[in-house]
C-alpha positions in Angstrom: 1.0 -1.7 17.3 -0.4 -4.2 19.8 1.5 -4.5 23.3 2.9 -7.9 23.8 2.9 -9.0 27.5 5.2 -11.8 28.7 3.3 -14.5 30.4 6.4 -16.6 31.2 9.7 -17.6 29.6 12.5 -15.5 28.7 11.8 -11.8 28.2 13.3 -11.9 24.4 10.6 -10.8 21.7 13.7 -10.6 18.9 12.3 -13.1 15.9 13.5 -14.8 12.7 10.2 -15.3 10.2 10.9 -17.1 6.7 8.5 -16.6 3.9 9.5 -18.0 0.4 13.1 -18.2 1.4 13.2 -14.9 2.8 14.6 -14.6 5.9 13.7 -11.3 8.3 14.5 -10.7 12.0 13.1 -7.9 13.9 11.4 -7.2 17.3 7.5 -8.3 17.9 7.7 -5.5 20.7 8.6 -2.9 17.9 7.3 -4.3 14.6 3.9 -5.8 13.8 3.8 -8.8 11.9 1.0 -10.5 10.3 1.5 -14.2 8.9 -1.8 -14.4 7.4 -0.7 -12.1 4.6 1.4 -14.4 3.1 -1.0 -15.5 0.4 -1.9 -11.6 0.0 1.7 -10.5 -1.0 1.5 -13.5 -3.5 -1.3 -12.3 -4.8 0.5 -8.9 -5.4 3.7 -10.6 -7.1 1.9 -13.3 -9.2 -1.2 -11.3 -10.6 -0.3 -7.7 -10.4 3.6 -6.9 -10.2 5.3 -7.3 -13.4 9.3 -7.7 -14.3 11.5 -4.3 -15.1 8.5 -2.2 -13.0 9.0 0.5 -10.2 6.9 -0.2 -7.1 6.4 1.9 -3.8 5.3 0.3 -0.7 3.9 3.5 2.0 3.4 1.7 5.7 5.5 -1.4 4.3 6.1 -2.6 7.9 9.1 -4.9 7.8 9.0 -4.9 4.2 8.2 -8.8 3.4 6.3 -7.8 0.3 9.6 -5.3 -0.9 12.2 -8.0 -0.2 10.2 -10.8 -2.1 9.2 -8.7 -5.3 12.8 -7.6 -5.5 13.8 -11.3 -5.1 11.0 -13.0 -7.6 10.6 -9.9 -10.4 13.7 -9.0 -12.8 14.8 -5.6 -13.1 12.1 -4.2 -10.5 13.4 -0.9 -8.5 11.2 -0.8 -4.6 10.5 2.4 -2.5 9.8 0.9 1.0 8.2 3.8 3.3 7.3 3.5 7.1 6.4 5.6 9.7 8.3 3.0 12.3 11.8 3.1 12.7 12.3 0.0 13.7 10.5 -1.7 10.7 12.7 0.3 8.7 15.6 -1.3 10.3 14.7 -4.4 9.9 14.1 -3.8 6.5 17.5 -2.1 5.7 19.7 -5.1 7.5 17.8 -8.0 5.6 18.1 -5.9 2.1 22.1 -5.1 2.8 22.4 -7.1 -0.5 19.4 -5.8 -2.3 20.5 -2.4 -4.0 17.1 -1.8 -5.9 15.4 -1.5 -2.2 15.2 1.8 -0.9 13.7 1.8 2.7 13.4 5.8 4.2 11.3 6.5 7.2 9.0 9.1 7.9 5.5 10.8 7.3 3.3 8.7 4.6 1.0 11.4 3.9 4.5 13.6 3.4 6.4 11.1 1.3 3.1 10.4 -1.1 3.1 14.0 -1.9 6.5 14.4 -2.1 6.8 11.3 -5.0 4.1 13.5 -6.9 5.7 16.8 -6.9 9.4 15.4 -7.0 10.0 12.4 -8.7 11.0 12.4 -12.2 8.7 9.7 -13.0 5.8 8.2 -11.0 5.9 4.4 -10.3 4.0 1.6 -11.6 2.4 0.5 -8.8 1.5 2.1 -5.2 0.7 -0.4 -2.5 -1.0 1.7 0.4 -0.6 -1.2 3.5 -2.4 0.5 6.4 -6.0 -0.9 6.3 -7.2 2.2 9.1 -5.4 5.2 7.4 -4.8 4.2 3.5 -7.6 5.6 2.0 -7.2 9.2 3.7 -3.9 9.1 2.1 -5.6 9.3 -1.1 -5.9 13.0 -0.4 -1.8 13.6 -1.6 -3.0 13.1 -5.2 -4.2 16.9 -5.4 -0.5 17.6 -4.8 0.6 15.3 -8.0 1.7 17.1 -11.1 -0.2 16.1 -13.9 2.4 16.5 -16.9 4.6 14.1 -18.9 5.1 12.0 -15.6 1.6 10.9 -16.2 3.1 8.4 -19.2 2.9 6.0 -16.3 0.0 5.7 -14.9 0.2 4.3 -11.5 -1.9 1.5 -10.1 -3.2 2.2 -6.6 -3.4 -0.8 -4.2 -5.2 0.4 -1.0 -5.9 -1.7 1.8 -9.0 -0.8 4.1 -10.8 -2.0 6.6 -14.5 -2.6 6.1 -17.2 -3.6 9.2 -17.2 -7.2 9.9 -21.1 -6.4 9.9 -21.5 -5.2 6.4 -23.2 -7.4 4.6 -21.2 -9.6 2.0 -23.3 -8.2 -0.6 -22.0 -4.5 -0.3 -18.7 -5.2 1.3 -16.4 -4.5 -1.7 -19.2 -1.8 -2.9 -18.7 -0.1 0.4 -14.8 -0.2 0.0 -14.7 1.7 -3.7 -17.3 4.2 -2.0 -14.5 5.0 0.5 -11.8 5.6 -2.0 -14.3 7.4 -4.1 -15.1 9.6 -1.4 -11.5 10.6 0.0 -10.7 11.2 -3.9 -14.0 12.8 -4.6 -15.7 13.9 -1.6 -19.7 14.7 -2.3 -20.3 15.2 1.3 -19.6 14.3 4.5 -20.0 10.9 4.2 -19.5 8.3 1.4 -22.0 8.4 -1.0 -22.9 4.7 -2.3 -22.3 3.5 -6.0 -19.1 5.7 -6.8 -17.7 2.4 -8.9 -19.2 4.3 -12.7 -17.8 7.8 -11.4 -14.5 6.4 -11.0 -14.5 4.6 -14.4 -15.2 7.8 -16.5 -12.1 9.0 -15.1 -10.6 5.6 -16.4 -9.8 4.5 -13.3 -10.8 0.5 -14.0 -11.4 0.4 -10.4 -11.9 -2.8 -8.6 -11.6 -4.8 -5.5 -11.0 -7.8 -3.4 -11.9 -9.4 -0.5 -8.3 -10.1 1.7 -10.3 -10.8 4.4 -14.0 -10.7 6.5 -12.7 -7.3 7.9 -10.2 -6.8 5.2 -10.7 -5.2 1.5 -8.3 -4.2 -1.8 -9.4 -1.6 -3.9 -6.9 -1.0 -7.1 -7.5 2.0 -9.5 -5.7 3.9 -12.2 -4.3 7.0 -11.3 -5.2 8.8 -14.4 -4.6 12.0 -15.9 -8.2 12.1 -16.2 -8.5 11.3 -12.1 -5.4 13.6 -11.3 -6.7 16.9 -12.8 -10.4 15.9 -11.5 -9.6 15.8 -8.1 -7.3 19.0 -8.2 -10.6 20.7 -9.7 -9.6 21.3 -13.2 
């Protein structure tokens, strides 16, 4: 979280941001925010999200994206998850009215095993929203059980940061090497053109450009995936 220094004014970082109607106060000192993500969690609720789903969102933030999908999709139960406190807060007095939010705080790494091992049924969709850390999260899939929970297969959103100075050409490549590699380690460091190894598992893996330092890769978490990287 970036330090905010007061040049002049009133020493009051408590704000009030409205997206789509949505209205969510917290404190800048305490909580990042990040406007230019708008058309992201859009993107999320128009083209991927659908009605009577389960979605979990680990390093949520304030929680924009949970309180709008619970807003714009029918029947859709949310798992918001940071590791901040005060985003959590936030989250919990702007959803008061929202029952099918659940916000808890804690360990992501901890709460993404935890949902494997524990849950009766694994969600449709897993947002990972931490562009430095998502893709070693990965790593809590060797602790998911692979039985009749598996009936949903879960669709992994994970958000990573990529070099501005990769070249445009292998900038999403070099995104789906990362999550191959922290699913599938062949070494030390990512090994290029993991897209086809990930699709034998059935992953369907693919990805997006967010931004120039910004990239999306969604997969399947298959069976298939599940028992491969638990070495069976």
């Amino acid at each position: 979280m970036n330090k905010l220094n007061l040049l002049a004014g009133i020493n009051n970082t408590q704000v009030t941001v409205v997206e789509s109607g949505i209205s969510l106060s917290f404190d800048l000192q305490e909580c990042d925010w990040n406007a230019r993500l708008a058309a992201e969690r859009q993107y999320l609720i128009n083209h991927e999200f659908q009605d009577d789903e389960t979605i979990v969102e680990v390093c949520c933030g304030v929680g924009m994206l949970c309180l709008l999908t619970a807003t714009k999709l029918r029947n859709t139960t949310v798992y918001a998850h940071d590791a901040n406190p005060s985003c959590i807060k936030a989250l919990q007095q702007a959803s008061k009215k929202m029952p099918q939010i659940h916000a808890t705080c804690g360990d992501p790494f901890e709460f993404l095993v935890d949902m494997g091992l524990e849950w009766e049924k694994l969600p449709n969709h897993v947002v990972l929203n931490d562009p430095n850390e998502a893709p070693s999260y990965l790593n809590a899939l060797r602790w998911w059980r692979v039985s009749k929970k598996t009936a949903v297969i879960p669709t992994m959103h994970v958000y990573m940061s990529v070099p501005a100075t990769m070249p445009r050409s292998a900038f999403l490549q070099s995104a789906i090497d990362l999550v191959a590699h922290n699913l599938l380690p062949e070494g030390n460091e990512p090994t290029p053109n993991r897209t086809d190894h990930l699709n034998r598992l059935k992953c369907n893996v693919r990805a997006r450009e967010v931004s120039d330092k910004v990239a999306c890769v969604s997969f399947k978490a298959t069976a298939q995936l599940l028992r491969h990287v638990q070495g069976d």
